[in-house]
C-alpha positions as CSV (number, residue, x, y, z in Angstrom):
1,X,-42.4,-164.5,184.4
2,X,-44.6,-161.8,184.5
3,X,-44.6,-158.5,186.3
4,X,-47.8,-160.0,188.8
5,X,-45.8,-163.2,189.1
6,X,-42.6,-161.4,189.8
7,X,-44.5,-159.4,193.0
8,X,-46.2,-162.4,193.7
9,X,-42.6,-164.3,194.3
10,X,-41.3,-161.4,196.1
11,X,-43.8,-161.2,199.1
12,X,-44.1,-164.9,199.6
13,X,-40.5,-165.0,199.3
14,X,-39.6,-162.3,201.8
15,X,-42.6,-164.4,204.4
16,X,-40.5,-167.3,204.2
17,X,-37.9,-166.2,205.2
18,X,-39.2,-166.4,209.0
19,X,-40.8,-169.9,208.4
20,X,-38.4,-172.8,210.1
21,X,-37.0,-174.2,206.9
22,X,-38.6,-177.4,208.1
23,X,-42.5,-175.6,207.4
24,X,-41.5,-174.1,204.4
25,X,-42.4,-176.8,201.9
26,X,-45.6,-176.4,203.5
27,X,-46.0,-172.8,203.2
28,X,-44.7,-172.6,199.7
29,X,-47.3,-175.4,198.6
30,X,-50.3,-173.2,200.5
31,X,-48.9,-170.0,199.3
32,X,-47.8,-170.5,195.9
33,X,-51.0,-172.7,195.2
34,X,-51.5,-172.7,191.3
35,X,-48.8,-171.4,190.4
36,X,-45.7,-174.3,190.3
37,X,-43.5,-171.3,188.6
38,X,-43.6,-168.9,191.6
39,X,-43.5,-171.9,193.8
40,X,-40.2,-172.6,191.9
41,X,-38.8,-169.6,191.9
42,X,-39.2,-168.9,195.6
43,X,-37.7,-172.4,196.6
44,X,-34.8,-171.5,194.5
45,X,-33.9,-168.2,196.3
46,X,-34.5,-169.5,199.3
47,X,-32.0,-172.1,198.8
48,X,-29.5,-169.2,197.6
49,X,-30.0,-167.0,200.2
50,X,-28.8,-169.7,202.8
51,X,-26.0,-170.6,200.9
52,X,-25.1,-167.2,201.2
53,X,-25.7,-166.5,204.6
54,X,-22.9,-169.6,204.8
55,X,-20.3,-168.2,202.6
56,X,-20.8,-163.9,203.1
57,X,-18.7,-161.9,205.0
58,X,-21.0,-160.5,208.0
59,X,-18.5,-158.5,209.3
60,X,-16.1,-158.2,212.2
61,X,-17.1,-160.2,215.2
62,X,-18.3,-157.9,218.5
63,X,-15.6,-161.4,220.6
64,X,-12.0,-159.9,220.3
65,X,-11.0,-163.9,220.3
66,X,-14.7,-166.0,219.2
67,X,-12.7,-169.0,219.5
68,X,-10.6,-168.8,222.3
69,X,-7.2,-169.6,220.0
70,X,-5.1,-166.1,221.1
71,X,-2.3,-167.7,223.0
72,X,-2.4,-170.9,220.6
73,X,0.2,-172.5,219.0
74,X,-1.0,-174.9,216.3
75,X,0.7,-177.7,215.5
76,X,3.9,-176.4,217.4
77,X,4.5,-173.5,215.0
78,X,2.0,-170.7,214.5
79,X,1.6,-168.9,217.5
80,X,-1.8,-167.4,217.4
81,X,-1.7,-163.3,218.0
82,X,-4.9,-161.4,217.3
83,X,-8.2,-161.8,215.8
84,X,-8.4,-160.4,212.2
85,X,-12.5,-160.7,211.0
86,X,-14.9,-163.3,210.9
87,X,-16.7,-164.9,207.6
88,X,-19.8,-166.8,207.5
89,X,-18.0,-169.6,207.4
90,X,-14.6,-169.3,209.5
91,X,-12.5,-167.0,211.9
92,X,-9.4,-165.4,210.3
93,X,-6.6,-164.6,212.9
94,X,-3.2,-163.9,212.6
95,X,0.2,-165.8,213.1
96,X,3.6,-166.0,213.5
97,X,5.4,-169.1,211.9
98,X,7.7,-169.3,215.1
99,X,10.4,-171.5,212.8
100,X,9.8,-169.0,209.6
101,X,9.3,-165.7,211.6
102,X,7.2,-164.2,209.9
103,X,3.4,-163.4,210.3
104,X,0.2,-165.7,208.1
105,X,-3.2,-166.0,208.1
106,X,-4.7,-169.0,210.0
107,X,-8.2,-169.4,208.9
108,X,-10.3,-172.0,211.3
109,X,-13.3,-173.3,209.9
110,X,-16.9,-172.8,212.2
111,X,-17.4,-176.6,213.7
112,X,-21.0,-177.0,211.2
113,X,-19.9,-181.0,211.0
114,X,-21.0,-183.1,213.1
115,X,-17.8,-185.4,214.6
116,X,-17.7,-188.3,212.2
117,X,-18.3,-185.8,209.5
118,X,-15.2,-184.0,210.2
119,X,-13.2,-187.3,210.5
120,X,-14.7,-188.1,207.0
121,X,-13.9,-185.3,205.9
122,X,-10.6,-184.5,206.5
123,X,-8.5,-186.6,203.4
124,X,-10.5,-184.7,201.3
125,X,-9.6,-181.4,203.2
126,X,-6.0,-182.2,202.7
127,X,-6.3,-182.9,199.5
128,X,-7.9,-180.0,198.5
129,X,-5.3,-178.0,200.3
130,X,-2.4,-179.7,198.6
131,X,-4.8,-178.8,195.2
132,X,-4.5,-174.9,196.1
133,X,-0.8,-175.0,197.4
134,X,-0.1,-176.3,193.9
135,X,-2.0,-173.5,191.9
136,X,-0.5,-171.1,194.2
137,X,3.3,-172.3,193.0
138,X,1.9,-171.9,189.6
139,X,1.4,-167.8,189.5
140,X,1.9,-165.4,192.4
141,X,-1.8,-163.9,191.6
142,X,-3.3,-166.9,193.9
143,X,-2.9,-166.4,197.7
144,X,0.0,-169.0,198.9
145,X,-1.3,-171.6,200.6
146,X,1.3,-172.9,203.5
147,X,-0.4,-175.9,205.6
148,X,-4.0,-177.3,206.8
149,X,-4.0,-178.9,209.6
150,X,-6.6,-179.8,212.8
151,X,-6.9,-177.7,215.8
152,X,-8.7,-179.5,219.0
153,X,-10.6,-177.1,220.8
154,X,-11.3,-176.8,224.7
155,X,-14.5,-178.3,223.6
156,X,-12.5,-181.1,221.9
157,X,-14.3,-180.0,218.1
158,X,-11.7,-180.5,215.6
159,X,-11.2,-177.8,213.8
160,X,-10.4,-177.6,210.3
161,X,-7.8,-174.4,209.5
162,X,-5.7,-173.5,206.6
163,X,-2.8,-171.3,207.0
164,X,-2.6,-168.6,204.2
165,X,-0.1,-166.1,203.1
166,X,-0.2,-162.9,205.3
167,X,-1.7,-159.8,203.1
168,X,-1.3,-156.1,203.4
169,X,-3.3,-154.4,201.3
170,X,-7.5,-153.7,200.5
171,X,-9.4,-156.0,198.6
172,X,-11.0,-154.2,195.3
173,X,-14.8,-154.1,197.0
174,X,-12.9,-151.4,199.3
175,X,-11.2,-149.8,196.8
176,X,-14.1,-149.1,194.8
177,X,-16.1,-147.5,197.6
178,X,-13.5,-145.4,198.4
179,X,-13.3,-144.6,194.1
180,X,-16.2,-145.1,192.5
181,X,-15.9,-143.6,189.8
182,X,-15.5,-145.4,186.3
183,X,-11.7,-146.2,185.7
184,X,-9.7,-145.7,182.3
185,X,-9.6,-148.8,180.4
186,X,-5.9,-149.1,180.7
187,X,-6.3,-149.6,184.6
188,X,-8.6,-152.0,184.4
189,X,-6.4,-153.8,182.0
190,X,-3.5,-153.4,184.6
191,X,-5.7,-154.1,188.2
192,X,-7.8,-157.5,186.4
193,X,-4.5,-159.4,184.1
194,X,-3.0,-161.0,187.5
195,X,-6.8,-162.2,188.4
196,X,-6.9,-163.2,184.6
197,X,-3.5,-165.1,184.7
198,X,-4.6,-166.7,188.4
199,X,-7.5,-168.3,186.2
200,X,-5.7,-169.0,183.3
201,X,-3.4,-171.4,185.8
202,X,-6.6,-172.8,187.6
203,X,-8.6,-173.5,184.7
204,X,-5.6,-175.6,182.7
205,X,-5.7,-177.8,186.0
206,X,-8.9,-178.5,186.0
207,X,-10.4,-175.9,188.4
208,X,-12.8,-173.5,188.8
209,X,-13.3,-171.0,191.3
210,X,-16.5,-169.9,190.5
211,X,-16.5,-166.9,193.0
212,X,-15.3,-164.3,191.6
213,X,-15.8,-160.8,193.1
214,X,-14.4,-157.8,194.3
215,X,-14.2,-159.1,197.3
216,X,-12.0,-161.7,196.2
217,X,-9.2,-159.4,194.8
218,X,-7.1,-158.6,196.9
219,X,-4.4,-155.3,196.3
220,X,-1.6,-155.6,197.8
221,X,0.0,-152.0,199.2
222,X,3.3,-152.4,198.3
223,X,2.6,-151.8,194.6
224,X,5.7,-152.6,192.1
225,X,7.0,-150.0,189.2
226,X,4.9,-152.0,186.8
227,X,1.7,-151.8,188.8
228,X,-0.6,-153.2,191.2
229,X,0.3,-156.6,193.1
230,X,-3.2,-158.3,193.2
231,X,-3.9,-161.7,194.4
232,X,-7.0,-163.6,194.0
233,X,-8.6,-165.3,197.3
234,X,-10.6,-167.9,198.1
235,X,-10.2,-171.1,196.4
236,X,-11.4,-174.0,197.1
237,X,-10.0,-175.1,200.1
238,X,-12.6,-173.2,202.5
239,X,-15.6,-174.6,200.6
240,X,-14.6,-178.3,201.1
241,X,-15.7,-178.7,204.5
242,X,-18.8,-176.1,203.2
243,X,-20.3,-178.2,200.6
244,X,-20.2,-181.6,202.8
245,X,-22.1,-179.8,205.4
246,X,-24.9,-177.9,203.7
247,X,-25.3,-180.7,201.4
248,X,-24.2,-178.9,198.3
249,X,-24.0,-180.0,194.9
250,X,-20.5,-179.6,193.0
251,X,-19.3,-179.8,189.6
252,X,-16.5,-181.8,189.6
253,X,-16.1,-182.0,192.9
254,X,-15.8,-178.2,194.0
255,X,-18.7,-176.5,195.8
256,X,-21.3,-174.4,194.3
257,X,-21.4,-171.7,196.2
258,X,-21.8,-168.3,195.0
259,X,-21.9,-164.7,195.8
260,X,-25.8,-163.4,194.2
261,X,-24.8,-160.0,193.3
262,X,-21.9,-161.4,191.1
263,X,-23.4,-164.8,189.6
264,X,-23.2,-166.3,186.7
265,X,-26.6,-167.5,185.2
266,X,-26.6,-170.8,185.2
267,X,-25.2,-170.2,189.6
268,X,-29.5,-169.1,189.7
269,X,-30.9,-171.0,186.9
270,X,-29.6,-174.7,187.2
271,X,-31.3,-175.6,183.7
272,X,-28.6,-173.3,181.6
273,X,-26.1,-175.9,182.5
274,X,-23.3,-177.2,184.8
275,X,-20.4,-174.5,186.3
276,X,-17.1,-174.7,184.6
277,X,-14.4,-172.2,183.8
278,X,-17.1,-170.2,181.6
279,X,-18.3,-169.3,184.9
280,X,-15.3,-167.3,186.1
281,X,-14.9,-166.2,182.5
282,X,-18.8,-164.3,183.6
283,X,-17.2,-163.5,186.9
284,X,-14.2,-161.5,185.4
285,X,-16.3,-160.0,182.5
286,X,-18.7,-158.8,185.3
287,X,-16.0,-157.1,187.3
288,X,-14.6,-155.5,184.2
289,X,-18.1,-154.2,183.1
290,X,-18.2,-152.9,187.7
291,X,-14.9,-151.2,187.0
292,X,-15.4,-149.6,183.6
293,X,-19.0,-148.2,184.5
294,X,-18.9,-147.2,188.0
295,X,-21.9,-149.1,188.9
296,X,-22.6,-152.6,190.4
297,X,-24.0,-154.5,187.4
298,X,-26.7,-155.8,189.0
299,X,-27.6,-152.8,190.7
300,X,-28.1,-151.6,194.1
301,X,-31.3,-154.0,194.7
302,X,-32.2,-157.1,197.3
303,X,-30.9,-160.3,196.7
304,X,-34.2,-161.0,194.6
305,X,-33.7,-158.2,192.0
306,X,-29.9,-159.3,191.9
307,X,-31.1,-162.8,190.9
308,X,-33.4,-161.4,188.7
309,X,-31.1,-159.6,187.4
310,X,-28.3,-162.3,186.9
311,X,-30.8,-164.2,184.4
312,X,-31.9,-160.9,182.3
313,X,-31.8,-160.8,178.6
314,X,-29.9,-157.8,178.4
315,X,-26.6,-158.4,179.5
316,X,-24.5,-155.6,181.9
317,X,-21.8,-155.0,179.4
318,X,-20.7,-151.3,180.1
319,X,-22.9,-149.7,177.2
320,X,-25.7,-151.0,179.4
321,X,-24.7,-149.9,182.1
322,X,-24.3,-146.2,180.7
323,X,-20.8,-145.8,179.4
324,X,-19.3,-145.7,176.3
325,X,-15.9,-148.0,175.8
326,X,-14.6,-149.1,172.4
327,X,-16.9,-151.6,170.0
328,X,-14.5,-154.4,170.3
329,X,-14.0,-154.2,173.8
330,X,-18.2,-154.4,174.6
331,X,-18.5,-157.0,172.0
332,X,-16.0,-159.0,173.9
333,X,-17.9,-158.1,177.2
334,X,-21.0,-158.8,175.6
335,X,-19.4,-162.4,174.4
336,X,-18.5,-163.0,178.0
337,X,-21.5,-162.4,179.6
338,X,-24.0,-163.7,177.6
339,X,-26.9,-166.3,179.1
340,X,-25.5,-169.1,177.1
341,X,-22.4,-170.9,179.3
342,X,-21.2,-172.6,175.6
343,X,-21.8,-169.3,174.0
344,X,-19.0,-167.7,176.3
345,X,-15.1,-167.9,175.7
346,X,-14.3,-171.6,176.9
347,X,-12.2,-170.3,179.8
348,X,-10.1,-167.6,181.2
349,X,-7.0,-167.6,178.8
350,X,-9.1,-167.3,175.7
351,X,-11.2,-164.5,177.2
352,X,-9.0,-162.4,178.7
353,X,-6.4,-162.8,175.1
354,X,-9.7,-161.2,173.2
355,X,-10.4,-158.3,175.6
356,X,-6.5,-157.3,175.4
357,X,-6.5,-157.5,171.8
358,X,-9.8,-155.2,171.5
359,X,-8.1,-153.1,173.9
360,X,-5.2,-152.7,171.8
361,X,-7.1,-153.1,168.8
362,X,-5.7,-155.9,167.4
363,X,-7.5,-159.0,165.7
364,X,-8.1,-161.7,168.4
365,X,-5.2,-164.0,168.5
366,X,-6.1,-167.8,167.6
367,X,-4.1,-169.3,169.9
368,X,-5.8,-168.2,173.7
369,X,-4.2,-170.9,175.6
370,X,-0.6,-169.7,174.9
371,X,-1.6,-166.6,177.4
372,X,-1.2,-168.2,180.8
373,X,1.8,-170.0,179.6
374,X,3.5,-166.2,179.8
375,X,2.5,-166.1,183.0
């Protein structure tokens, strides 16, 4: 795409957005006229940028209880106490297990569904639940999932919610405003193994979480003598209910769903290939390259730069980025985050066994797959 083109899909893109999606296949054809790249391009962000609007934090809600639940006890044992934040896609509050005594997260899903939706829905909500619980009893680095369940509402909605593990800590997105400066390789080693072992254990069942972010990592405060307790977030489980009600396509039967300034390329450019474990192989390399150089790989741009940036030919390893770290850890980044999903390391284990050896300097071990095993 040229530099004209690349304007071009930029200001029709940012007029769009205030077009009622149902005129915009309209406006696209009259203001992309000639030019089916642009016009492709445009319909492709657009499609990104609501699917992130779905899935983004947007902050903490100005309602101290949006959904009337403070008081609540669902299913006779979690006795609703405060509201925590609200996502794009759900309300967190927390609990109290009244049996367990002790406090969780209950997150409850926003009622997108329409009523036979949601009853349609729900075996495959429990499923996936039961799918997350089971990771979770696999590695402590995935947030324990307790129960999902159905809340009626005053309304009488039924209200998917998954109860969660309560947390005490910062997730890394906070951490690194607060130090944003680039950390010593050994700390990135130490903060980014647990996320590496969490995938590891998701990947050899199967699963992909294909969303991974600083956001997502979680650091616990009660830190151990060994190092940081991390845990990573958001599997799954919350994106059931997401992809049946924005139509999504999934890969093997998880939703799509991304975060833009932290895609993999083949999340913006659908023609590189399916998502897979490679993808959160890209994720973790990303945040390696975030933490090393002290700079967001994709910059500090709008949504359309990050995109742009996602499917770039140079790659944000940390020498790109400005920052010198040792030749066989950048090749390994460089492996990891290259355009080509096959080109990558085939899934989390085998990655994250080559970027310890470089950091050690030691040859690459053959055998990746015996890493999440020591987990």
């Amino acid at each position: 795409m040229t530099p004209t083109q690349f304007a071009r899909v930029k200001a029709v893109f940012m007029a769009a957005q205030a077009v009622p999606e149902a005129e915009r296949g309209a406006f696209l054809d009259r203001e992309c006229a000639g030019d089916a790249e642009v016009r492709a391009e445009v319909a492709s962000l657009l499609g990104h940028v609501d699917d992130e609007a779905l899935f983004e934090p947007v902050g903490q809600a100005p309602a101290d209880d949006p959904l009337g639940l403070i008081g609540a006890v669902l299913d006779d044992r979690y006795a609703v106490q405060a509201f925590v934040a609200e996502g794009g896609f759900g309300h967190v509050y927390r609990a109290e297990h009244l049996r367990w005594r002790r406090p969780v997260a209950v997150k409850v899903f926003k009622p997108y569904l329409s009523a036979q939706d949601r009853a349609d829905l729900l075996e495959d909500f429990v499923r996936e639940g039961a799918l997350l619980a089971q990771l979770s009893r696999q590695t402590t680095a995935i947030v324990q999932s307790y129960d999902v369940g159905v809340w009626q509402s005053p309304g009488g909605d039924g209200l998917f919610f998954t109860v969660l593990e309560w947390l005490d800590g910062w997730n890394l997105a906070t951490l690194r405003k607060a130090d944003p400066a680039p950390w010593p390789l050994d700390r990135v080693r130490s903060t980014l193994a647990p996320v590496a072992q969490a995938l590891a254990v998701a990947h050899a069942n199967q699963v992909a979480h294909r969303d991974v972010k600083p956001d997502n990592i979680f650091v616990l405060s009660d830190a151990g003598a060994t190092g940081p307790h991390i845990k990573l977030l958001d599997f799954g489980v919350a994106k059931v209910a997401a992809d049946k009600a924005r139509g999504f396509l999934s890969t093997a039967g998880h939703a799509s769903a991304f975060s833009v300034g932290y895609a993999a390329p083949e999340q913006v450019q659908r023609s590189l290939g399916a998502t897979g474990p490679w993808t959160d192989v890209h994720g973790l390399a990303l945040v390696a390259s975030e933490l090393l150089s002290g700079k967001r790989p994709y910059g500090e741009g709008d949504v359309i730069e990050a995109m742009r940036a996602a499917k770039a030919a140079t790659r944000p390893t940390p020498t790109a980025l400005g920052v010198e770290v040792p030749a066989a850890v950048e090749r390994v980044l460089d492996r990891a985050l290259t355009l080509d999903p096959q080109a990558r390391f085939p899934d989390a284990a085998a990655f994250w066994a080559a970027f310890e050896a470089a950091a050690e300097g030691r040859p690459a071990p053959g055998r990746w797959w015996q890493f999440w095993k020591k987990g």
